[in-house]
C-alpha positions as CSV (number, residue, x, y, z in Angstrom):
1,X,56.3,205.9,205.3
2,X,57.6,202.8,207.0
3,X,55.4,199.7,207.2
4,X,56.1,197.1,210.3
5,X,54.7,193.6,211.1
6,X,53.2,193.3,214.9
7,X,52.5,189.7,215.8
8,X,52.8,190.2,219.5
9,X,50.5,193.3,219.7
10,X,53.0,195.7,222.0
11,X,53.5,198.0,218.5
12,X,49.8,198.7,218.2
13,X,49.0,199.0,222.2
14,X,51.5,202.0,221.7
15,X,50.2,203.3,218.6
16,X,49.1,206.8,218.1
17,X,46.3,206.1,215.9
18,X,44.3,202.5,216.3
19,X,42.4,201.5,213.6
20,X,39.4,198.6,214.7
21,X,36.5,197.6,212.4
22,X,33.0,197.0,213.6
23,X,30.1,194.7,211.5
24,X,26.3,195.7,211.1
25,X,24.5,192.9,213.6
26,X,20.7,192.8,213.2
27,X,18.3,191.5,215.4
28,X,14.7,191.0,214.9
29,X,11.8,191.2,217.4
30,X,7.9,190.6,217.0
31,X,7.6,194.7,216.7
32,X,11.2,195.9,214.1
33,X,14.0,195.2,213.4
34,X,17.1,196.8,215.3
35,X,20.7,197.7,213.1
36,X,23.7,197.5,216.2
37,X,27.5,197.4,215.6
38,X,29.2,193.9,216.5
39,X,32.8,194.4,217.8
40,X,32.9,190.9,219.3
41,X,36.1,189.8,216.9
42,X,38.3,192.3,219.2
43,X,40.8,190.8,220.9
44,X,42.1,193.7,223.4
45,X,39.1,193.7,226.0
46,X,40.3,196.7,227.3
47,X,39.5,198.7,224.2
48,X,36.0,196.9,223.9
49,X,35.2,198.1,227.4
50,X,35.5,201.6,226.2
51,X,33.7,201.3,223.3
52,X,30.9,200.2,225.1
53,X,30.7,202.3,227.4
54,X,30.8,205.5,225.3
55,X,27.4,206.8,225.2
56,X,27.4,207.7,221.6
57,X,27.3,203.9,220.8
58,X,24.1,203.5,220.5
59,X,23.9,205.7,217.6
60,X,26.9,204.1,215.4
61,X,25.3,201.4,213.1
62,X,28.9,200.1,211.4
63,X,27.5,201.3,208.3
64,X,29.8,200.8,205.5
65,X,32.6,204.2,205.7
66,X,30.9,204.9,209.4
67,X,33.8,206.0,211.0
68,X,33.6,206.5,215.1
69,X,36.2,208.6,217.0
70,X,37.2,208.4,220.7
71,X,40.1,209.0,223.0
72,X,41.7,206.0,224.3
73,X,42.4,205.3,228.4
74,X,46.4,206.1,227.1
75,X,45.3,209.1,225.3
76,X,45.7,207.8,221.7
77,X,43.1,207.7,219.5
78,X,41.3,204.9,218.3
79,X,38.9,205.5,214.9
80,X,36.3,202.5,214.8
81,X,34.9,201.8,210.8
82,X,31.8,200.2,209.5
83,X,32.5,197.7,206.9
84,X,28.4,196.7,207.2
85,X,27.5,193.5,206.8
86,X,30.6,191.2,207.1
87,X,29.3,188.5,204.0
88,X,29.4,191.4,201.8
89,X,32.8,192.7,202.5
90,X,35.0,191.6,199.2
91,X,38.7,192.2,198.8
92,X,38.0,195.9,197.1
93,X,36.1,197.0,200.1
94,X,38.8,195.7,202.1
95,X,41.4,197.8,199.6
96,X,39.2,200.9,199.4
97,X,38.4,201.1,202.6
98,X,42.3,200.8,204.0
99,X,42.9,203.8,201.5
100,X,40.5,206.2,202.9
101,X,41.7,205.6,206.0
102,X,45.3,206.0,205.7
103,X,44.2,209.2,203.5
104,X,42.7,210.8,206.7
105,X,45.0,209.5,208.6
106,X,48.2,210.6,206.6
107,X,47.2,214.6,206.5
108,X,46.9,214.3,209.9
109,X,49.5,214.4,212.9
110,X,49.8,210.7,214.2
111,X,53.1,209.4,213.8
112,X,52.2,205.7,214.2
113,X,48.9,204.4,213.0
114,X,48.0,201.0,213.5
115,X,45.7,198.5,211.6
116,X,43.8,195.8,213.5
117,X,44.4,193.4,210.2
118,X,42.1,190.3,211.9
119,X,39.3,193.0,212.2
120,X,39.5,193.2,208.3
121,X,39.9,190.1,207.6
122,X,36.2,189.0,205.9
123,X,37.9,187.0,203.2
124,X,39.1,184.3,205.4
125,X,42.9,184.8,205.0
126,X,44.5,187.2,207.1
127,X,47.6,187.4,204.7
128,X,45.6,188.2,201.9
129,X,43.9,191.0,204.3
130,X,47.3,192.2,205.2
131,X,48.7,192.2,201.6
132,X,45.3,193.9,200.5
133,X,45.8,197.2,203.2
134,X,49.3,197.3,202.3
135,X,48.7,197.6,199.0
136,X,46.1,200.0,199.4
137,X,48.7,202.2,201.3
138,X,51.5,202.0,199.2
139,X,49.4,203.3,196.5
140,X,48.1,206.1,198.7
141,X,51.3,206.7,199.6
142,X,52.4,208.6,196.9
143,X,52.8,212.4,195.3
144,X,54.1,214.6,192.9
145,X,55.4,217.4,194.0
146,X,58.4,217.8,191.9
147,X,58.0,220.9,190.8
148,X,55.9,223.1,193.4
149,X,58.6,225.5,195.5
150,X,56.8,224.4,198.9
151,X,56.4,220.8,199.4
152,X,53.5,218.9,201.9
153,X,54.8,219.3,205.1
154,X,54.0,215.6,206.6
155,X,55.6,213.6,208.9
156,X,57.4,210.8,209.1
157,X,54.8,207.9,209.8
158,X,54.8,204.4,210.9
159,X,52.1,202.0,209.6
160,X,51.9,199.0,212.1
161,X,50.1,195.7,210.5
162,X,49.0,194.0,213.9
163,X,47.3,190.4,213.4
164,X,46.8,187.5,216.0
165,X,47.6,184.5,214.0
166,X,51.2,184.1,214.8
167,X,52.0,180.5,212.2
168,X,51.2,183.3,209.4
169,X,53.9,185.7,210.3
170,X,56.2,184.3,207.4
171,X,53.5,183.8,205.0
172,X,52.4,187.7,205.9
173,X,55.6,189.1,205.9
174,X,56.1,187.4,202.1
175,X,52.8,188.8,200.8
176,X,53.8,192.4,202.5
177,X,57.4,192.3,200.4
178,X,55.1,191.5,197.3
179,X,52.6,194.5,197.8
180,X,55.8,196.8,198.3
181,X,57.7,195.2,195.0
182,X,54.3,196.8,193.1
183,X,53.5,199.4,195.0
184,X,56.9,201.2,194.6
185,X,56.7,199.9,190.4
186,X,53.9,201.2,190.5
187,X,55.0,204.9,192.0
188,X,57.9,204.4,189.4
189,X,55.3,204.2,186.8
190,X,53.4,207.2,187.9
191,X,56.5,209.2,188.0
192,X,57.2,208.8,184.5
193,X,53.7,209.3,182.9
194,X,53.4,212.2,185.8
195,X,56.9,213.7,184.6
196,X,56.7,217.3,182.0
197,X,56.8,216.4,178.6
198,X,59.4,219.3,178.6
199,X,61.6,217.7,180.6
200,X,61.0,213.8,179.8
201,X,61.2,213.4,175.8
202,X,62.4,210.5,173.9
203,X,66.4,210.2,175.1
204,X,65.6,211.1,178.4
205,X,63.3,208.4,178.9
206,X,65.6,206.0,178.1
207,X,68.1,207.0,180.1
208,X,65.6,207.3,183.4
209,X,64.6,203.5,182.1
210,X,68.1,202.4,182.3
211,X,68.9,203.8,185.3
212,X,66.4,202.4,187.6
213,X,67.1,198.9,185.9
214,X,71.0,199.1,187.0
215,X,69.8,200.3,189.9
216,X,67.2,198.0,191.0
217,X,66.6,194.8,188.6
218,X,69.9,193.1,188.8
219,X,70.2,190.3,186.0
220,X,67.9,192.2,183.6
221,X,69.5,192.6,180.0
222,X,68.6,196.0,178.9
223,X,69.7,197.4,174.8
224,X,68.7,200.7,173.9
225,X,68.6,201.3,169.8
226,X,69.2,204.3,168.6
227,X,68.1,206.6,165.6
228,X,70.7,204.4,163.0
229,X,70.0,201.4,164.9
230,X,66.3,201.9,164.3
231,X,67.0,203.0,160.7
232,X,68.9,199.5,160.5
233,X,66.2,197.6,161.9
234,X,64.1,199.2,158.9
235,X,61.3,200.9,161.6
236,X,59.9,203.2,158.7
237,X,56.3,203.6,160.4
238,X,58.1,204.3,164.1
239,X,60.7,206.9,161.9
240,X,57.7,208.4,160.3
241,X,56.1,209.4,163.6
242,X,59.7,210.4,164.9
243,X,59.9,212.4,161.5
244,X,58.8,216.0,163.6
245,X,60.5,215.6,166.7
246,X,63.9,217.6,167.7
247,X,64.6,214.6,169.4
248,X,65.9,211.2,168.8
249,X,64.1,207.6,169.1
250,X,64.3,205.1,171.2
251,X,63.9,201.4,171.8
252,X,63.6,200.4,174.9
253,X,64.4,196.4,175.3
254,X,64.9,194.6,178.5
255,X,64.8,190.9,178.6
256,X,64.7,188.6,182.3
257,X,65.2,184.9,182.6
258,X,64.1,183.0,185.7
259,X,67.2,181.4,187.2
260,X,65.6,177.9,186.5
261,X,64.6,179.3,183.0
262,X,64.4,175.4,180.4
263,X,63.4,174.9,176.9
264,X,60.1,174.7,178.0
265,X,60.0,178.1,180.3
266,X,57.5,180.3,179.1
267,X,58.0,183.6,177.4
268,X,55.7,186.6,177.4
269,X,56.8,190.1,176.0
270,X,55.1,193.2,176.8
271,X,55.0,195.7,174.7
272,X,54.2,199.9,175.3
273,X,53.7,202.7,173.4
274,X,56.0,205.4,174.2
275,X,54.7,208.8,173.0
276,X,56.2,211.4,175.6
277,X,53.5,214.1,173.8
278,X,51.0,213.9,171.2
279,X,50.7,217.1,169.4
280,X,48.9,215.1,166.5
281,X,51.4,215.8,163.9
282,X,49.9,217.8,161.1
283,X,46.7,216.1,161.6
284,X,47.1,218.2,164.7
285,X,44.6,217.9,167.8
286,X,42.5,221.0,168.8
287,X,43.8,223.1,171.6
288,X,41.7,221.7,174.2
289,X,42.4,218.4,173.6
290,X,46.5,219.0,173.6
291,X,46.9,219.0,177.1
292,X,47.1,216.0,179.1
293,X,48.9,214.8,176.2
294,X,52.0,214.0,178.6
295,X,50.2,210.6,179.4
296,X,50.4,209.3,175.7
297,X,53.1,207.1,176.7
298,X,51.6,205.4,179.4
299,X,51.4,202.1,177.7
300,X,55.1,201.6,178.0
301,X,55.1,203.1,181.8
302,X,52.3,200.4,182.5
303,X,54.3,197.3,180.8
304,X,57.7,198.8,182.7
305,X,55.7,199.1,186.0
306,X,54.5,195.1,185.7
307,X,57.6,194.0,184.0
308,X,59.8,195.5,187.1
309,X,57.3,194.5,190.1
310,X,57.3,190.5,188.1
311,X,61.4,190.9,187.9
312,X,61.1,191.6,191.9
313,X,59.1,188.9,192.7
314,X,61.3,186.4,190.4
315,X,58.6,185.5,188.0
316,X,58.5,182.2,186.6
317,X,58.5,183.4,183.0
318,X,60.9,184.8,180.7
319,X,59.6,188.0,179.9
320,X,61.2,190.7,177.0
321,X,60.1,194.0,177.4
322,X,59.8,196.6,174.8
323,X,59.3,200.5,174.9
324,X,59.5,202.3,172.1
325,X,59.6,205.8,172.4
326,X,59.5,209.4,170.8
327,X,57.0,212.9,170.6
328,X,54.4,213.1,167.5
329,X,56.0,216.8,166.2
330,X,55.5,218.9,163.5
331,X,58.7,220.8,162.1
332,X,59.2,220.7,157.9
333,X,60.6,217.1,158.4
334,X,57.6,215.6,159.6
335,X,55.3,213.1,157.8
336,X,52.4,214.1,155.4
337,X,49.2,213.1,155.6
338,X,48.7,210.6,152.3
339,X,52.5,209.7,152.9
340,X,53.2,205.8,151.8
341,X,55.9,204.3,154.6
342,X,56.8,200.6,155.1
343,X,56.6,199.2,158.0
344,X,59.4,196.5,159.6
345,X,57.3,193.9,158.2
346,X,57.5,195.0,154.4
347,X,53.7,196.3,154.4
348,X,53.6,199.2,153.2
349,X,50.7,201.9,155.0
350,X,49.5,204.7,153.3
351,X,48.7,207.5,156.5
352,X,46.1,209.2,156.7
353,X,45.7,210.5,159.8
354,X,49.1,211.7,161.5
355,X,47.1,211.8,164.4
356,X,47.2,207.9,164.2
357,X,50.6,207.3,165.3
358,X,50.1,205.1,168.4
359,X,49.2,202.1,166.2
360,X,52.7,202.9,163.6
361,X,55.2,203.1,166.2
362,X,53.3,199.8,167.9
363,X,53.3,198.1,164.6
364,X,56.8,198.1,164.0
365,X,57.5,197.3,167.9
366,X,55.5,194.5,167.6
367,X,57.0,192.8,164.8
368,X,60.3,193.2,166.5
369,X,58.9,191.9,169.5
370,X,57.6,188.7,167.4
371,X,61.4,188.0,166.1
372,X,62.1,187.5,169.8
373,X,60.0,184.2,169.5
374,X,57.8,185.1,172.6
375,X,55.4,182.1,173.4
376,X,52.8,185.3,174.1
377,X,52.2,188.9,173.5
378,X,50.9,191.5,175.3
379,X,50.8,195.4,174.1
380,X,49.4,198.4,176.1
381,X,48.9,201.9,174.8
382,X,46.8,204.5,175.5
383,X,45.8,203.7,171.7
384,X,41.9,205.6,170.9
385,X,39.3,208.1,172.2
386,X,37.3,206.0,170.4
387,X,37.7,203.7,173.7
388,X,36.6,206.1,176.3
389,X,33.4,206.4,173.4
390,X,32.3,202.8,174.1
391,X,33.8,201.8,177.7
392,X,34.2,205.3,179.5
393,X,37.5,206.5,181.8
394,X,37.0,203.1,184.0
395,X,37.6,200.2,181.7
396,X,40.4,198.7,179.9
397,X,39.6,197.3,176.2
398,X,41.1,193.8,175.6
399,X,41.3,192.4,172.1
400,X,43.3,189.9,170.6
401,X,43.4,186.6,168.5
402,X,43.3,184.5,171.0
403,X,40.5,183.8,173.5
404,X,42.4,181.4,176.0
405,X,45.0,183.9,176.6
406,X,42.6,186.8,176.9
407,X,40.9,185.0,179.5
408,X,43.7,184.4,181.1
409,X,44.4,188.4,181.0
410,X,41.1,188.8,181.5
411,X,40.8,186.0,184.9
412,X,44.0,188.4,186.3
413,X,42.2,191.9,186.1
414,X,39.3,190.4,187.8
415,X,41.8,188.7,190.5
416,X,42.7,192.4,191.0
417,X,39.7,194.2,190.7
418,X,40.6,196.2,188.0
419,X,38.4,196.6,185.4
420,X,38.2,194.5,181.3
421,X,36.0,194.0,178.9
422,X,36.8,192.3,175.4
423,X,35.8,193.9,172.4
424,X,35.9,191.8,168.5
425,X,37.8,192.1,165.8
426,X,36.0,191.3,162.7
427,X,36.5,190.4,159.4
428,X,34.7,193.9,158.4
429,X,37.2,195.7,160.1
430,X,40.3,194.2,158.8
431,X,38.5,195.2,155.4
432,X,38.3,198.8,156.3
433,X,41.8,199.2,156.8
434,X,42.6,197.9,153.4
435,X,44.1,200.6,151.3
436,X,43.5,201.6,147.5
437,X,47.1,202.5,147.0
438,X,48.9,200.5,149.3
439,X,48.6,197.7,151.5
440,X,47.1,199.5,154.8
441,X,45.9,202.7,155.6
442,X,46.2,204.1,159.5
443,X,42.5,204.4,160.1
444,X,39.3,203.1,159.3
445,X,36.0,204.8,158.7
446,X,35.6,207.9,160.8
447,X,33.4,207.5,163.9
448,X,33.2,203.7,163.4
449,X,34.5,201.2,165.9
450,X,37.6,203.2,166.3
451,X,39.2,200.7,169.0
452,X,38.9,197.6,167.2
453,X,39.5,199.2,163.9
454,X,43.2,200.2,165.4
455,X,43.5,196.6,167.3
456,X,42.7,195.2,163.5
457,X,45.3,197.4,162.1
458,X,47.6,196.2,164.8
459,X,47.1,192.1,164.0
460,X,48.4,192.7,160.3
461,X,51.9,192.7,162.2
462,X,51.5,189.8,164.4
463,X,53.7,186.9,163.1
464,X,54.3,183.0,164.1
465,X,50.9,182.3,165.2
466,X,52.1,184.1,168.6
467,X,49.0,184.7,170.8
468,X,48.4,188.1,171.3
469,X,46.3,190.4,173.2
470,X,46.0,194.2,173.0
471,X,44.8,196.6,175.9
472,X,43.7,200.2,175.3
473,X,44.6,201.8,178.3
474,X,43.6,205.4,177.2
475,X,40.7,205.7,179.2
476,X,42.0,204.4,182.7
477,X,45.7,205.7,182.4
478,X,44.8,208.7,184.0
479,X,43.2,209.9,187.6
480,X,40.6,207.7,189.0
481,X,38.0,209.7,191.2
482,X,36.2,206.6,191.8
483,X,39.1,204.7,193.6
484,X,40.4,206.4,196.6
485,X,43.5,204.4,196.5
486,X,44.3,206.5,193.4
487,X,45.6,210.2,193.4
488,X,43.3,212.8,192.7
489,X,45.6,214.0,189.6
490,X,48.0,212.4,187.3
491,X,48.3,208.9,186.5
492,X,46.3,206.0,187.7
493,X,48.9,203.0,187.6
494,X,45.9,201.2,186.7
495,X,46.4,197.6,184.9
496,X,50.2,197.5,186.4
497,X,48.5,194.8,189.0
498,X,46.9,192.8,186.6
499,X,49.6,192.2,184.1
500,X,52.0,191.6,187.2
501,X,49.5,188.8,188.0
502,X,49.4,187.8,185.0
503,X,54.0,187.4,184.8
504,X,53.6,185.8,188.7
505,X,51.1,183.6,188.2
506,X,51.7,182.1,184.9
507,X,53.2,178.4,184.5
C-alpha cells in the first residue's frame, strides 16, 4: 500500500474509489421533525450534482456507518459515509471510521482509493484529520500470513489523502511521516508477539531485535548479554525462570540520545517482559489456558514498538530500552516451587508459584534498568489474569509510585484514545508479599488483588527515588474486536501509541 498527498485535487478526480462524508442536518416544522444528509462542505460541485439527483437520497439520513454507493459520471465509484451529527464526531470516530472503510475497500478491486480528508475534518485541523485516517490505515494495513501456503491475493493499492487547505501541505505531509514511523513500529511489534513460539525463543529474538535496529534506527546503541553476562550481572530471579528452558537468555539493551542531548535532557527507560512462551513452569497452567501463550512477551514488543517509532521521530528524550527475554520451561533443571533465589538487588524471594515469573525476570530488569540513572521508569508486561478479573480485555492497568508521572502516562493514553485506569498499591499489599523465610515471596494471597499485589512486588526493586509506573498489558495485548482498526487475530499493538506520545511529547 502506497499512501500519497493531493493538494491540487487531479489524484482524487482520477481515483477509482472516492471516499466523501455527509452530516445528519435536522430541521424542525410545527408538525415533526425531518433527519436529511448535509453534503454542503463538498467542494467538487460536479459530484454534489449527482448526489442529489440520485433518487435514493432521500432515504440516506448520514447516520453514523451509513454508507451510500453510486457510480460516478467517469465510471468510478464514489461511497458517501454518515459520520451523524458533526459536534459529536471525535478523533476515534474519525480513526474508526477511516478503518472500516479502507477494510471494505482493501478486499475489494479498486486500485486507488481516495479520501476527501476536509469532509472528515470535525476536529478543526485538517492535519490532525489527515494524520488520524493515516493512522487508521496503516494499522489496517497489516497481516500475518507467514505461514499459510496461499497468501491474500490483493492488489497493489494507492491511498490518495486529498485536502483543500494548500498552507497545510508541509505541516500534513510531517504529521503523515509520523503516522507511518508508528504504524510500521507498530506492524514490527505485531510481528514479533504474532511470530510461533517454535520459531521465535529467547536467542532468536535477540537477534530479529538487533537486526531491525542496524537496519532502521541509526545512532541507537544496542548490547545484548548473554547467559555468563547475566550470570555476572548476578540476575538470579531472571536465571531462575530461564532455569527450564533449552535455550539461552537474553538482555536486550538499546540506549538513544537526542543529538542536542545536555545535562539536563531527560531520560526515560522502558522496560518489557520478554517471555516468548509461558508453559507455567512446574506450577504449570492447564491445557486450555497454554495456548495463546506466544503473547507473554508482549511487554517488551510494546516498549520496542514505542521506543523505535520515538527514535524515528527524533524524540527529545534520552530513552534506554530494556528487553529481557527467555521461555518459562520445565526440564530437571528448572526451579522448584519453595526455591529461595536472590534477586540483582540482594533480596532474596522465596517462589512459590513458578507460574509467577513475569514479575522475577522484571525485577531484576528493573534494577538494572535503575543503575542506568533514568530520570523515569516505565515497564510493560502482560504481568496477571488477575487484570483482565478487574478491568476486562479493553484496559490497561497503570500503577506506580508516582502520581505526576502516571498522569502524565495516563494524559498520553487519553490523547490517543487508548484505554487506562490506575489501580493502588497499598501498604496491605506490600505486607502480603512479605515472606516467613526470606525476604519476598512471588505472590500474594490467592484470589486477592492479584495486579497490584505483583505491581507491589515489583516496587521492592525500584531504587533512587526514580519515578516509576507499571502497565499490565495482559488484557489488551491481544485482538481487539471492538476496534476495527485492529486485526481480527493476533496482537493488538495496543499502548505502542501512547507510550510514543508519551517519548515525543515529553520536555
Amino acid at each position: 500500500m502506497q499512501l500519497k498527498l493531493d493538494s491540487v485535487g487531479n489524484q482524487f478526480l482520477a481515483a477509482d474509489l472516492k471516499i466523501l462524508t455527509a452530516f445528519q442536518k435536522s430541521s424542525t416544522t410545527k408538525s415533526k421533525t425531518e433527519t436529511t444528509a448535509s453534503v454542503d462542505h463538498w467542494s467538487d460541485k460536479g459530484i454534489k450534482e449527482e448526489f442529489q439527483n440520485l433518487k435514493v437520497t432521500k432515504n440516506f439520513k448520514a447516520a453514523k456507518d451509513e454508507t451510500l454507493s453510486f457510480t460516478g459520471i467517469t465510471g468510478e465509484t464514489i461511497w458517501v459515509v454518515g459520520l451523524g451529527d458533526k459536534s459529536k464526531c471525535t478523533a476515534e470516530d474519525i480513526r474508526k471510521s477511516a478503518a472500516k472503510l479502507f477494510k471494505s475497500a482493501k478486499s475489494s478491486k479498486w486500485t486507488t482509493i481516495a479520501f476527501d480528508v476536509s469532509g472528515f475534518n470535525t476536529v478543526r485541523d485538517e492535519a490532525a484529520t489527515a494524520g488520524l485516517i493515516a493512522e487508521a490505515i496503516y494499522l489496517c494495513d497489516y497481516s500475518f500470513e507467514k505461514y499459510k501456503s496461499k497468501k491474500s491475493d490483493t492488489p497493489e493499492q494507492t491511498v490518495i489523502l486529498s485536502h483543500v487547505e494548500k498552507k497545510n501541505t508541509t505541516k500534513i505531509e510531517k504529521v503523515l511521516t509520523s503516522a507511518k514511523h508508528i504504524g510500521e513500529s507498530i506492524s514490527v511489534m505485531k510481528d514479533f508477539v504474532n511470530e510461533a513460539p517454535n520459531f521465535l525463543h529467547s536467542e532468536e529474538y535477540a537477534k530479529r531485535i538487533e537486526a531491525d535496529v542496524k537496519k532502521n534506527l541509526k545512532g541507537v546503541k544496542i548490547k545484548i548479554l548473554n547467559k555468563a553476562q547475566i550470570q555476572k550481572e548476578k540476575m538470579g530471579l531472571f536465571l531462575s525462570v530461564n532455569a527450564g528452558s533449552g535455550y539461552e537468555p537474553r538482555l536486550v539493551h538499546l540506549t538513544y540520545e537526542p543529538t542536542r542531548s545536555t545535562a539536563k535532557t531527560k531520560h526515560i527507560a522502558l522496560v518489557g517482559k520478554g517471555i516468548t512462551f509461558d508453559t507455567g513452569g512446574y506450577s504449570l497452567k492447564p491445557g486450555a489456558n497454554m495456548a495463546g501463550m506466544k503473547n507473554d512477551m508482549g511487554g517488551s514488543a510494546t516498549v520496542y514498538g514505542a521506543f523505535r517509532a520515538a527514535v524515528l521521530e527524533k524524540a527529545p528524550v534520552k530513552i534506554t530500552c530494556i528487553m529481557v527475554i527467555t521461555d518459562n520451561a520445565v526440564n530437571s533443571y528448572a526451579t522448584f516451587p519453595d526455591s529461595v533465589i536472590t534477586g540483582r538487588n540482594g533480596k532474596t524471594v522465596e517462589i512459590l508459584n513458578t507460574d509467577a515469573e513475569g514479575r522475577l525476570v522484571l525485577a531484576d530488569a528493573l534494577d538494572y534498568a535503575c543503575d542506568q540513572n533514568p530520570d523515569f521508569i516505565i515497564d510493560a508486561a502482560t504481568l496477571t489474569g488477575a487484570c483482565l478479573v478487574a478491568l476486562g480485555n479493553q484496559v490497561c492497568a497503570i500503577l506506580g509510585n508516582d502520581q505526576k508521572w502516571m498522569n502524565e502516562i495516563m494524559n498520553a493514553a487519553k490523547a490517543q484514545d487508548e484505554y487506562m485506569w490506575q489501580l493502588p498499591i497499598i501498604n496491605e499489599w506490600r505486607q502480603d508479599i512479605k515472606s516467613k523465610v526470606a525476604d519476598l515471596k512471588n505472590i500474594g494471597t490467592p484470589m486477592r488483588a492479584g495486579t497490584a499485589i505483583g505491581a507491589a512486588f515489583l516496587e521492592e526493586f525500584i531504587k533512587n527515588d526514580i519515578k516509576w509506573a507499571h502497565l499490565d498489558i495482559a488484557g489488551v495485548v491481544d485482538a481487539q474486536s471492538h476496534l476495527p482498526y485492529c486485526t481480527a487475530h493476533g496482537a493488538s499493538g495496543l499502548i505502542v501509541r501512547t507510550l510514543t506520545h508519551v517519548l515525543v511529547n515529553a520536555k
